[in-house]
LUMNUBA-79483 format. One line per field, with one value per residue (C-alpha): residue in one letter; residue number from 1; x, y, z. Coordinates in Angstrom, 3 decimals. Example, Ala and Ser with C-alpha at 12.3 -4.5 7.8 and 13.67 -1.06 7.14 Angstrom:
residu = A  S
num = 1  2
u = 12.300  13.670
v = -4.500  -1.060
w = 7.800  7.140
//
This chain:
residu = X  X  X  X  X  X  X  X  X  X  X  X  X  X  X  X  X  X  X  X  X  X  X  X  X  X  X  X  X  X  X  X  X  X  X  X  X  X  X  X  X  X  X  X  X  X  X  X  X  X  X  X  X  X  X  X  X  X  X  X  X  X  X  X  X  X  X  X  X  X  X  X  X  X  X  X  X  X  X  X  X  X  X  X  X  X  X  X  X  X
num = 1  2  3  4  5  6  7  8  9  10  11  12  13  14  15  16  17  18  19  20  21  22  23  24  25  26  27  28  29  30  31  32  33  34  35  36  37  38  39  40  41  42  43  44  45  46  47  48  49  50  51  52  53  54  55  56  57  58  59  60  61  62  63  64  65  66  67  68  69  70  71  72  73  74  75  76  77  78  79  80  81  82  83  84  85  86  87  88  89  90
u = -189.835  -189.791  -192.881  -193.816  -191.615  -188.623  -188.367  -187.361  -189.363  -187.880  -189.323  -190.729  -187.569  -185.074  -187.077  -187.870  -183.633  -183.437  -185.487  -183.769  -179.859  -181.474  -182.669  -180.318  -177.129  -178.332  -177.692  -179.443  -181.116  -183.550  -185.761  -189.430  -189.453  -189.244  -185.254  -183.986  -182.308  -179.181  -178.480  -178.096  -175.699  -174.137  -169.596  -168.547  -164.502  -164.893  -166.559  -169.115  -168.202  -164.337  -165.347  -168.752  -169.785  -171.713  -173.463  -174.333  -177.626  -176.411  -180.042  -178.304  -181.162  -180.554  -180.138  -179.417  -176.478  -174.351  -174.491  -170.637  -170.103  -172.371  -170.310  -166.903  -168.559  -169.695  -165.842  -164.406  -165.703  -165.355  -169.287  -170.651  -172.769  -175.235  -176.969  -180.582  -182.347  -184.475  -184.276  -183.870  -182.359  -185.409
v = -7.648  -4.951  -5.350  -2.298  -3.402  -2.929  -6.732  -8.476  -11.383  -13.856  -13.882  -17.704  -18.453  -18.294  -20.377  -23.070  -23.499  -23.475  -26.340  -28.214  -27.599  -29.338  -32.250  -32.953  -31.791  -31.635  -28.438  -26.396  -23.305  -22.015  -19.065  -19.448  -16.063  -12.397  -10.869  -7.382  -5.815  -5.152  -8.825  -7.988  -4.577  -5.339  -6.125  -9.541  -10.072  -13.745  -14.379  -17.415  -18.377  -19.257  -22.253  -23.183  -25.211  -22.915  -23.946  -22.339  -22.584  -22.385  -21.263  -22.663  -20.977  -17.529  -14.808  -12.191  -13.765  -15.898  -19.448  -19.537  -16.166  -18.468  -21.291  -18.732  -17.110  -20.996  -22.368  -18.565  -19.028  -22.850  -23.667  -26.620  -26.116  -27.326  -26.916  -26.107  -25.797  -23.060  -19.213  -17.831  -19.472  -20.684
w = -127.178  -124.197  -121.401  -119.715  -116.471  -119.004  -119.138  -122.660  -123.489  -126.325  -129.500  -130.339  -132.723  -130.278  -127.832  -130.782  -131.605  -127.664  -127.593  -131.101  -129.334  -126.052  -127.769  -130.362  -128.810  -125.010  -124.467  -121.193  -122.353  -120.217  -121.553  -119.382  -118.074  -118.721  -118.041  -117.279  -120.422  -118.099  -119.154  -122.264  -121.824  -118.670  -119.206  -117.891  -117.299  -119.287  -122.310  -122.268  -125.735  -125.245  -123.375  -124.279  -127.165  -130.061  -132.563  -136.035  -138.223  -142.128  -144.296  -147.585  -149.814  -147.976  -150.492  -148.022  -146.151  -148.104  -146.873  -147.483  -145.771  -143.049  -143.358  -142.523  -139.466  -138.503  -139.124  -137.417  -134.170  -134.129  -134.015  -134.576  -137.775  -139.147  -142.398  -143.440  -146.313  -146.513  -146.776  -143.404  -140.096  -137.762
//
């Protein structure tokens, strides 16, 4: 969600899986305070994601993703998955 400074702030979600990847997998996510969108468009020369860990949220009961189209993504970008059951991803 945009501010009126044009910062974003997270919505509670994110913040919530931020906190479940810390504890379970101890992962460092910090998301206390407002960012600049630039963050978010800006071009980097190395992508984050070739050598960090990821991780991957599988809603088995979703009806608008399939959980095995979930499961492909999960397995396609070498995430470490795990699997939920309910609807939606948290």
């Amino acid at each position: 969600m945009a501010t009126k400074d044009g910062l974003l702030r997270l919505h509670s979600c994110v913040i919530l899986l931020a906190i479940y990847l810390r504890l379970a997998h101890g992962c460092s996510m910090r998301f206390n305070s407002p960012f600049h969108k630039a963050l978010l468009t800006g071009k980097t020369k190395h992508a984050s994601w070739r050598s960090k860990p990821s991780f991957y949220a599988v809603s088995t009961e979703d009806r608008t993703i399939n959980p095995d189209l979930e499961r492909f993504m999960a397995k396609r970008m070498g995430a470490k998955t795990i699997e939920v059951r309910q609807a939606t991803s948290p």
